[in-house]
PyMOL CGO cylinders between C-alpha atoms (Angstrom):
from pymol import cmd
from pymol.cgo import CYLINDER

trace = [
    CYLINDER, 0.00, 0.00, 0.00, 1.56, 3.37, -0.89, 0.3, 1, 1, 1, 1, 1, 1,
    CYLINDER, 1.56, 3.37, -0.89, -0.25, 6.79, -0.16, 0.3, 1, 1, 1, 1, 1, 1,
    CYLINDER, -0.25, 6.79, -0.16, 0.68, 9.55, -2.36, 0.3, 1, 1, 1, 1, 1, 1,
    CYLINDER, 0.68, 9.55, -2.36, -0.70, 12.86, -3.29, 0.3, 1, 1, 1, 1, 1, 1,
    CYLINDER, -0.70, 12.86, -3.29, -3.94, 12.50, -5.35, 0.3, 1, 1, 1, 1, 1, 1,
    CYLINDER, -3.94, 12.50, -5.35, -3.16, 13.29, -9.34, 0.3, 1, 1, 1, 1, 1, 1,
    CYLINDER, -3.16, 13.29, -9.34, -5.44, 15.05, -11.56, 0.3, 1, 1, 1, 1, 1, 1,
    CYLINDER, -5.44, 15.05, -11.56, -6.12, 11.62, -13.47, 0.3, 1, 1, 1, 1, 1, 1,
    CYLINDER, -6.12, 11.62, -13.47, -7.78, 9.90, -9.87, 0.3, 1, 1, 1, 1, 1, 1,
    CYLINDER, -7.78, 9.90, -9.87, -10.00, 12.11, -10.64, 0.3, 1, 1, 1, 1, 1, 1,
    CYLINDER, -10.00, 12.11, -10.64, -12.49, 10.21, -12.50, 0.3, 1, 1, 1, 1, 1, 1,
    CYLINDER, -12.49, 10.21, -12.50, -11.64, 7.40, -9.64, 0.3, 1, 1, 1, 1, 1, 1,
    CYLINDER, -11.64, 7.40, -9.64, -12.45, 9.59, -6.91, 0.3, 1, 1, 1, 1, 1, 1,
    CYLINDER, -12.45, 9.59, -6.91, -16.12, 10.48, -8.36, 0.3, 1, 1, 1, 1, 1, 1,
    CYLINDER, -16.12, 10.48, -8.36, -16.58, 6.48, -8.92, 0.3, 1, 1, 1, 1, 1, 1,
    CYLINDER, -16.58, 6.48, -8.92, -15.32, 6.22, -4.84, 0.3, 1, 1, 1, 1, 1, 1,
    CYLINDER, -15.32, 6.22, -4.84, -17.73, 8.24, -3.65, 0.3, 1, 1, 1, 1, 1, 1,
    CYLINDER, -17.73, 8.24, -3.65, -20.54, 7.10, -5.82, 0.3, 1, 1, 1, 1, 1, 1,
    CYLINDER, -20.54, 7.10, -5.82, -19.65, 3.37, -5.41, 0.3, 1, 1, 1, 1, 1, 1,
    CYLINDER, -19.65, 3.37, -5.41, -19.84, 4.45, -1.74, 0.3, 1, 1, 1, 1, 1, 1,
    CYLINDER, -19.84, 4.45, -1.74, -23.49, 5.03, -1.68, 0.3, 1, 1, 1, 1, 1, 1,
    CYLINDER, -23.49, 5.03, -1.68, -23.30, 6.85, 1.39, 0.3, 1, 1, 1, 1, 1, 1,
    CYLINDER, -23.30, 6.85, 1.39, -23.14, 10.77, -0.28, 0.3, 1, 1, 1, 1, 1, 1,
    CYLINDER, -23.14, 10.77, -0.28, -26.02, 12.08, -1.80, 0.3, 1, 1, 1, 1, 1, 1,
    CYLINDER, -26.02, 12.08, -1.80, -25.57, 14.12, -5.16, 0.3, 1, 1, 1, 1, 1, 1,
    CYLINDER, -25.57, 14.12, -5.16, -24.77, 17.37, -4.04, 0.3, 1, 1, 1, 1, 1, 1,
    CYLINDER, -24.77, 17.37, -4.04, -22.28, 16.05, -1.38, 0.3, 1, 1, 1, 1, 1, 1,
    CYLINDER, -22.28, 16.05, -1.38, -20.04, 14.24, -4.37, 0.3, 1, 1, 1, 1, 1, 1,
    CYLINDER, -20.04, 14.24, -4.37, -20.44, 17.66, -6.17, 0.3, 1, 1, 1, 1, 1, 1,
    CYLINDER, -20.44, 17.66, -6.17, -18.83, 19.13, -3.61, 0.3, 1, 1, 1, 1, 1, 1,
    CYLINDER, -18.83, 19.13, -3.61, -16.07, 16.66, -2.66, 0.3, 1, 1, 1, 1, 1, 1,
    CYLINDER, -16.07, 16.66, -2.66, -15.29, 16.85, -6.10, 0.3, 1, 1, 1, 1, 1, 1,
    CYLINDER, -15.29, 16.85, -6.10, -14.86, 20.29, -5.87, 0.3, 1, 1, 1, 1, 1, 1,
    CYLINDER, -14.86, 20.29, -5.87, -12.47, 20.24, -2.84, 0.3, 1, 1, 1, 1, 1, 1,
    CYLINDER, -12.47, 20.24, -2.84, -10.39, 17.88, -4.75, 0.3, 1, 1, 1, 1, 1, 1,
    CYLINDER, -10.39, 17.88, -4.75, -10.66, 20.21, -7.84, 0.3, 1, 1, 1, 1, 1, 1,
    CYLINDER, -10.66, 20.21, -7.84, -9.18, 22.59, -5.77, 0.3, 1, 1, 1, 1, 1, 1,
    CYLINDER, -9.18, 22.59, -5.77, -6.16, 20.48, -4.00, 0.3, 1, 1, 1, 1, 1, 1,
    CYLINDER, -6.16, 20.48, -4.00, -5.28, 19.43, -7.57, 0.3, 1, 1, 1, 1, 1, 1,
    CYLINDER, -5.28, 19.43, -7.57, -5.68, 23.34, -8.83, 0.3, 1, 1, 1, 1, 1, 1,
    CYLINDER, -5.68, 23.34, -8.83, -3.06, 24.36, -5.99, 0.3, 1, 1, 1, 1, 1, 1,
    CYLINDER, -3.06, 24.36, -5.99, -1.07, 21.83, -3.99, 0.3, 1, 1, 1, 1, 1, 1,
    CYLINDER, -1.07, 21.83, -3.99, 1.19, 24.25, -2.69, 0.3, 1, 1, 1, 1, 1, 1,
    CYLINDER, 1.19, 24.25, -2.69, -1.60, 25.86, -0.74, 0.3, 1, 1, 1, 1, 1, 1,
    CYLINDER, -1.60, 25.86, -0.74, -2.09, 23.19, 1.64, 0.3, 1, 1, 1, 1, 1, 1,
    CYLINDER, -2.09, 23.19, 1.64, -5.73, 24.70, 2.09, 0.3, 1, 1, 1, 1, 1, 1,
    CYLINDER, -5.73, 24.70, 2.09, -6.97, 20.73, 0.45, 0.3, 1, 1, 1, 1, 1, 1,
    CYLINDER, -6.97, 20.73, 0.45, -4.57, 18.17, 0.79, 0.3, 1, 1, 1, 1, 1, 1,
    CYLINDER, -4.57, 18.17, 0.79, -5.58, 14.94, -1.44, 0.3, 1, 1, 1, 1, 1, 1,
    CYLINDER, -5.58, 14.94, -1.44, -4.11, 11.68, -0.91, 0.3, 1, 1, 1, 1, 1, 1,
    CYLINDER, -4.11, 11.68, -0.91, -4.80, 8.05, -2.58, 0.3, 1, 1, 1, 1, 1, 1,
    CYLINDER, -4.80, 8.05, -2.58, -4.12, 4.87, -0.96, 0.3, 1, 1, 1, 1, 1, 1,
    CYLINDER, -4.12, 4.87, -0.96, -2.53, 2.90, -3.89, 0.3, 1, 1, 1, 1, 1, 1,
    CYLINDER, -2.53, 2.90, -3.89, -2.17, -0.90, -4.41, 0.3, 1, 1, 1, 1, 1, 1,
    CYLINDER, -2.17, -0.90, -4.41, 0.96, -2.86, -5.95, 0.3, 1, 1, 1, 1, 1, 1,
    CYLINDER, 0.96, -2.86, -5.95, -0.72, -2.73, -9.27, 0.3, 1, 1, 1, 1, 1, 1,
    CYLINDER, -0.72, -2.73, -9.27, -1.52, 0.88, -8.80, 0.3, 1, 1, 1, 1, 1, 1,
    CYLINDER, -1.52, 0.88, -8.80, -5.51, 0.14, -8.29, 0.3, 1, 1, 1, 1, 1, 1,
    CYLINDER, -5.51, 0.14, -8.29, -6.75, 3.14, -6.01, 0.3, 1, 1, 1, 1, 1, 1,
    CYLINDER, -6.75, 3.14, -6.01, -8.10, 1.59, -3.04, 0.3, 1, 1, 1, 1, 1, 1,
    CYLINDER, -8.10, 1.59, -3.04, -9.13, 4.99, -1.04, 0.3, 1, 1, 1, 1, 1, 1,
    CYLINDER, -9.13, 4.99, -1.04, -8.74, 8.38, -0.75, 0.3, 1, 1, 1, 1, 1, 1,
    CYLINDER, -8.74, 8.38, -0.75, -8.43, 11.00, 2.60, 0.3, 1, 1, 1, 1, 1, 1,
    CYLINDER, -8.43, 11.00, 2.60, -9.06, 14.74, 1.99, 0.3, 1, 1, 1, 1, 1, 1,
    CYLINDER, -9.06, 14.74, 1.99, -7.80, 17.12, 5.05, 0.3, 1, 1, 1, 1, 1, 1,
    CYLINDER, -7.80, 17.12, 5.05, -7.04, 20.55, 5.67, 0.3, 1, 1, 1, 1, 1, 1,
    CYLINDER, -7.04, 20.55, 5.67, -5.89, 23.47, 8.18, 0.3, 1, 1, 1, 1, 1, 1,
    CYLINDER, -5.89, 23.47, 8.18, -9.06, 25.10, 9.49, 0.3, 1, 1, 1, 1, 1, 1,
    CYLINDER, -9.06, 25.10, 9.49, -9.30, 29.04, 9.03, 0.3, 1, 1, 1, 1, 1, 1,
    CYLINDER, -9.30, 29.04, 9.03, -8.24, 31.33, 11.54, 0.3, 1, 1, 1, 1, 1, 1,
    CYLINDER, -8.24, 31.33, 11.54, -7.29, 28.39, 13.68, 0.3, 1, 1, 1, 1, 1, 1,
    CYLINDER, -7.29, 28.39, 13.68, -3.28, 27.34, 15.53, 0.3, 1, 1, 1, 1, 1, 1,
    CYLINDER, -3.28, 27.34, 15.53, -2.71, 23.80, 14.76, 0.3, 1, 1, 1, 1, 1, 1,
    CYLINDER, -2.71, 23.80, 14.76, -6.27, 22.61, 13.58, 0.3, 1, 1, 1, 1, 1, 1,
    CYLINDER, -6.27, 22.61, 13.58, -7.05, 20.38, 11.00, 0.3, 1, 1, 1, 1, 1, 1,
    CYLINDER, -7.05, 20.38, 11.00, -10.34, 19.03, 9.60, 0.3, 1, 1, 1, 1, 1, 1,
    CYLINDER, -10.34, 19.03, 9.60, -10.87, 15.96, 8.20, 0.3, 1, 1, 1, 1, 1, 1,
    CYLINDER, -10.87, 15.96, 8.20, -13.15, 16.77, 4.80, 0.3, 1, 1, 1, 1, 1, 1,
    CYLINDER, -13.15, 16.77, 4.80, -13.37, 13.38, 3.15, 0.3, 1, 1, 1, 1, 1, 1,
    CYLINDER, -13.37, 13.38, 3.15, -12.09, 9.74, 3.47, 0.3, 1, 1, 1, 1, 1, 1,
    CYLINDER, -12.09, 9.74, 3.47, -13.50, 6.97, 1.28, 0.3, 1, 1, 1, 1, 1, 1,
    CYLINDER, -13.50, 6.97, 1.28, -12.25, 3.16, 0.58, 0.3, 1, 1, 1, 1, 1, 1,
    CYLINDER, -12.25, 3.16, 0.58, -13.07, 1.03, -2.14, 0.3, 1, 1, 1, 1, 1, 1,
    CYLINDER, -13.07, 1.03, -2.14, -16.09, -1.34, -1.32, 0.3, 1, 1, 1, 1, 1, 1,
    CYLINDER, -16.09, -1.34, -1.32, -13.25, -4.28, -3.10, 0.3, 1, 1, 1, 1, 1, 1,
    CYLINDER, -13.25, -4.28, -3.10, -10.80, -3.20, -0.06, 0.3, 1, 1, 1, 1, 1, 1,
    CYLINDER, -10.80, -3.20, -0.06, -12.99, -2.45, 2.90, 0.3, 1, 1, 1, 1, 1, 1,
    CYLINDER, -12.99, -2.45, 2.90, -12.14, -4.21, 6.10, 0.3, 1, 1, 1, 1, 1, 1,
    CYLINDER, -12.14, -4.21, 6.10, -8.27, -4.24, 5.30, 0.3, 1, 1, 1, 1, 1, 1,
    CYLINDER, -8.27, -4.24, 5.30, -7.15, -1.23, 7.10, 0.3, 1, 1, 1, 1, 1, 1,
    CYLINDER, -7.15, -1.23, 7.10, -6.88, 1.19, 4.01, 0.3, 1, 1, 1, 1, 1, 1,
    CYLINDER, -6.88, 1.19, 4.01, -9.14, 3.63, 6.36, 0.3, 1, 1, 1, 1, 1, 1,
    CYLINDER, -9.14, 3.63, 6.36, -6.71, 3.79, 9.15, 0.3, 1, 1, 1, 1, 1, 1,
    CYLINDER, -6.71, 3.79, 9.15, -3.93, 3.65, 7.49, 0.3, 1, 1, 1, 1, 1, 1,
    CYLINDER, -3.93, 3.65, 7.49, -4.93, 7.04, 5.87, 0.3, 1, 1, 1, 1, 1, 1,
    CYLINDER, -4.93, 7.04, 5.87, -6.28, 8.75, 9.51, 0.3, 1, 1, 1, 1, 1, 1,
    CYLINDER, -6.28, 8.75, 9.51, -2.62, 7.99, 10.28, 0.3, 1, 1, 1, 1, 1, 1,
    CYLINDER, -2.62, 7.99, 10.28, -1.19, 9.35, 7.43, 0.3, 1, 1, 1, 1, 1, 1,
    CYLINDER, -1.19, 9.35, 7.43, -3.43, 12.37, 7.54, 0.3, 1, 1, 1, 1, 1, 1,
    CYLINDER, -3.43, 12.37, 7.54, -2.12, 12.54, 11.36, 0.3, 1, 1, 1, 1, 1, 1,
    CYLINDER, -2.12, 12.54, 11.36, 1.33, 12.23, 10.71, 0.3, 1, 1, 1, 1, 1, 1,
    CYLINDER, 1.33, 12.23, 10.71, 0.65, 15.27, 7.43, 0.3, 1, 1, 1, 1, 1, 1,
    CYLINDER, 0.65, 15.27, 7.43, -0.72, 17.57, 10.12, 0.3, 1, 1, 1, 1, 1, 1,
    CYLINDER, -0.72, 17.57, 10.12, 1.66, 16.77, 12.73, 0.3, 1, 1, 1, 1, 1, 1,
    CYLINDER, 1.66, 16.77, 12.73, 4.65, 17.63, 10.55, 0.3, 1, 1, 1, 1, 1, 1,
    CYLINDER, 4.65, 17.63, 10.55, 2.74, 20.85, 10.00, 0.3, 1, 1, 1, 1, 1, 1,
    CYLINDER, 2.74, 20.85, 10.00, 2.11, 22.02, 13.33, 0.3, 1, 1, 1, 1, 1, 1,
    CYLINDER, 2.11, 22.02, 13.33, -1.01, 20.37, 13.87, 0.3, 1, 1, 1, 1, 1, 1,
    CYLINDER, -1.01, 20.37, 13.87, -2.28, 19.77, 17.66, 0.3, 1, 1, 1, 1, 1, 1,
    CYLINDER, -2.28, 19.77, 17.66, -5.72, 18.76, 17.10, 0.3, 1, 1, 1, 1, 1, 1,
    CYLINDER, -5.72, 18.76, 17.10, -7.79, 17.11, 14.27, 0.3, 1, 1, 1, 1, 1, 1,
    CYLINDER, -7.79, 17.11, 14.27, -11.93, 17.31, 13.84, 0.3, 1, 1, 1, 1, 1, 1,
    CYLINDER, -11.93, 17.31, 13.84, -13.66, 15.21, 12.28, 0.3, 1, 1, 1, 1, 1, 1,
    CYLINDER, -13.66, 15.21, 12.28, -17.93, 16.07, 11.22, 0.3, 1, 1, 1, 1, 1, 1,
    CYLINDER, -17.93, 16.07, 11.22, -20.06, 13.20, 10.01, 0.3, 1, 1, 1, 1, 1, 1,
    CYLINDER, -20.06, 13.20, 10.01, -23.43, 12.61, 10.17, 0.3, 1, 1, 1, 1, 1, 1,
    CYLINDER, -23.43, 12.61, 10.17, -25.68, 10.47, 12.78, 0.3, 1, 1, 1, 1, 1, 1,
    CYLINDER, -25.68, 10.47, 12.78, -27.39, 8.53, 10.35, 0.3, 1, 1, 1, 1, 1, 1,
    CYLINDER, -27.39, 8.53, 10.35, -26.56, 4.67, 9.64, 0.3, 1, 1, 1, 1, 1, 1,
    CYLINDER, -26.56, 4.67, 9.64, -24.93, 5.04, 6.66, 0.3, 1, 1, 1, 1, 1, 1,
    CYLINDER, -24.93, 5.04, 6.66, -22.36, 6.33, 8.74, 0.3, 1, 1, 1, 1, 1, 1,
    CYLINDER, -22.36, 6.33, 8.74, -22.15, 3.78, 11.41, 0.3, 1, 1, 1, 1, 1, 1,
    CYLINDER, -22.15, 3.78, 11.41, -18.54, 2.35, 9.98, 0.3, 1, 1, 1, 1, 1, 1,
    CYLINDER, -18.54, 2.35, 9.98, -17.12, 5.67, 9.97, 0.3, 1, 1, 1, 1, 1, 1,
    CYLINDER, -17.12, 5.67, 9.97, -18.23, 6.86, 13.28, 0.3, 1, 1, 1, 1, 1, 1,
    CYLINDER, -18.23, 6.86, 13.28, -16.76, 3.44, 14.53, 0.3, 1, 1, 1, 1, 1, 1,
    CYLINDER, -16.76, 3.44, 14.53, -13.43, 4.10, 12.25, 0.3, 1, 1, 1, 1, 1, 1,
    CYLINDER, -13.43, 4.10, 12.25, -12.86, 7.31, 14.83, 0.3, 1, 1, 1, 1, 1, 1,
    CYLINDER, -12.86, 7.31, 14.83, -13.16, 5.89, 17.76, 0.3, 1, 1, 1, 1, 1, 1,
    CYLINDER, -13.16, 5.89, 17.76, -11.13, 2.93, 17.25, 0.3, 1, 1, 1, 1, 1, 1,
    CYLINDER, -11.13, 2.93, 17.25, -8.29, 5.23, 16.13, 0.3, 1, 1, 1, 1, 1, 1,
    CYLINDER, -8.29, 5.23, 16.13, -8.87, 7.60, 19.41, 0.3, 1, 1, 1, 1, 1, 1,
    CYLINDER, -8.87, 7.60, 19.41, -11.71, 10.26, 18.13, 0.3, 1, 1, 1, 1, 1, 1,
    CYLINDER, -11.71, 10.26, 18.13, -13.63, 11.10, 20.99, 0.3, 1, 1, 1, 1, 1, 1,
    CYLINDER, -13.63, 11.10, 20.99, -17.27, 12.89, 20.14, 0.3, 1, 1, 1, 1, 1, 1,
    CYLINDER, -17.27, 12.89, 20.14, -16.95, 16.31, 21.30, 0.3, 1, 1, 1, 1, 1, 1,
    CYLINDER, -16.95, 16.31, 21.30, -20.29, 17.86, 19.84, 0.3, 1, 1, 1, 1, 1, 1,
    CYLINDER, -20.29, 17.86, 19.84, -23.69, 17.26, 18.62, 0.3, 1, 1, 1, 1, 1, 1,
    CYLINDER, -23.69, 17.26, 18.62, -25.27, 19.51, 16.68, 0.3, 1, 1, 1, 1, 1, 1,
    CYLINDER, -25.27, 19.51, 16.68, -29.27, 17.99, 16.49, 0.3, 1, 1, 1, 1, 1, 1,
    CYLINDER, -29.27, 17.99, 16.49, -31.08, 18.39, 12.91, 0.3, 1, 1, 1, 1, 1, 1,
    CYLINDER, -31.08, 18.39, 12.91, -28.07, 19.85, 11.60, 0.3, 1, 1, 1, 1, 1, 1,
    CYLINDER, -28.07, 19.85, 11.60, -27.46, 18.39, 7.79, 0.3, 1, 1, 1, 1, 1, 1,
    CYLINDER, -27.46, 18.39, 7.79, -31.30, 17.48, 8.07, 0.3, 1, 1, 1, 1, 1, 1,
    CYLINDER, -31.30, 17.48, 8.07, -34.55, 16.55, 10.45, 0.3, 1, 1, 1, 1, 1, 1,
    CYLINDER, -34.55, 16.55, 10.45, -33.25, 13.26, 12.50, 0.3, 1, 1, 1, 1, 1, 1,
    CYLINDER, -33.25, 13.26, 12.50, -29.79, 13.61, 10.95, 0.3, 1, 1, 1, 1, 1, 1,
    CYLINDER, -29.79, 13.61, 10.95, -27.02, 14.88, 13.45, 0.3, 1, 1, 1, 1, 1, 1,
    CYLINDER, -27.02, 14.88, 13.45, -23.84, 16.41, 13.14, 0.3, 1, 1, 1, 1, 1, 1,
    CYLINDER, -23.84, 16.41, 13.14, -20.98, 14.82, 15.26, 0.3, 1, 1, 1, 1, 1, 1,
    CYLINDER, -20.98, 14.82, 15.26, -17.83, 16.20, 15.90, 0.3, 1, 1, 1, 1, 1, 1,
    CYLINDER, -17.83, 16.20, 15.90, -14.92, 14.32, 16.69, 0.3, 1, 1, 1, 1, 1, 1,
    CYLINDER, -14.92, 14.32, 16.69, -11.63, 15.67, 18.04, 0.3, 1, 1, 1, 1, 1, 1,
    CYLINDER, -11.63, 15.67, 18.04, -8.53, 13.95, 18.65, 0.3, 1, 1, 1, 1, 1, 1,
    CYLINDER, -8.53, 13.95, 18.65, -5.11, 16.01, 20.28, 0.3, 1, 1, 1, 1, 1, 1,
    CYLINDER, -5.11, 16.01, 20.28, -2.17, 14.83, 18.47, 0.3, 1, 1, 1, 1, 1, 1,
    CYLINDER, -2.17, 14.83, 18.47, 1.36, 15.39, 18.87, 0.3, 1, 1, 1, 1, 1, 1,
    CYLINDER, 1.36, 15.39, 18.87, 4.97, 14.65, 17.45, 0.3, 1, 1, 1, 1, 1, 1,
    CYLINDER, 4.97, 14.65, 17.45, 5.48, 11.05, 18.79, 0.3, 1, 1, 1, 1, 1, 1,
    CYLINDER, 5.48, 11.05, 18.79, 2.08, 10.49, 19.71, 0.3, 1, 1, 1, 1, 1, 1,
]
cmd.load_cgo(trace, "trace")
């Protein structure tokens, strides 16, 4: 498995990710396509930082999408992270959290957030964060729609950590 940054021709991957995902509704792959737009428009802004999870063969298996929150020291948000349904269960998800991690470490980071929804679709991801040491910090009720929460995760992280 090799993570590298994401290249304009993952692209056309990335859309099939999130659609063969099932879990985003149209407008939410618009705009994850858009964020990656952007990392791929300026890397050396560091505002979207895109990463694929590669196999051997150079298959994608998942992506992570990250950034430095505005007008924060040290923040990062975690914007999108999908796996391919053919490599779920392997470890491709945490080995990108960690990678993200280690990113925003080596950029100053001290804390990571991560928003997802409340709904079931979500269940695997909600589970992904706490097993790699998210802790739920907020709830914001009816916030992406009736019945459909926003969680927050937060995790501190440090050099060494």
């Amino acid at each position: 498995m090799k993570i590298r940054p994401a290249e304009t021709h993952n692209r056309e991957e990335i859309s099939r990710l999130l659609r063969q995902a099932k879990t985003f509704n149209d407008h939410e792959i618009k705009v994850a396509l858009e964020v990656v737009d952007d990392a791929l428009r300026q890397p050396e802004k560091d505002d979207y930082c895109a990463f694929c999870a590669l196999e051997s063969d150079g298959t994608l298996a998942g992506y992570i999408c990250f950034g430095p929150i505005p007008m924060t020291e040290g923040c990062y948000d975690l914007y999108w992270i999908v796996v391919d349904n053919a490599f779920s269960r392997r470890g491709i998800g945490g080995k990108l959290l960690d990678f993200m991690e280690d990113f925003a470490i080596n950029k100053g980071a001290r804390c990571i957030y991560i928003d997802t929804s409340s709904t079931q679709p979500y269940l695997a991801a909600r589970g992904l964060y706490e097993k790699h040491g998210y802790r739920v910090v907020g709830l914001l009720e009816d916030f992406y729609r009736k019945g459909d929460h926003k969680v927050i995760f937060m995790k501190e992280v440090t050099a060494g950590a």
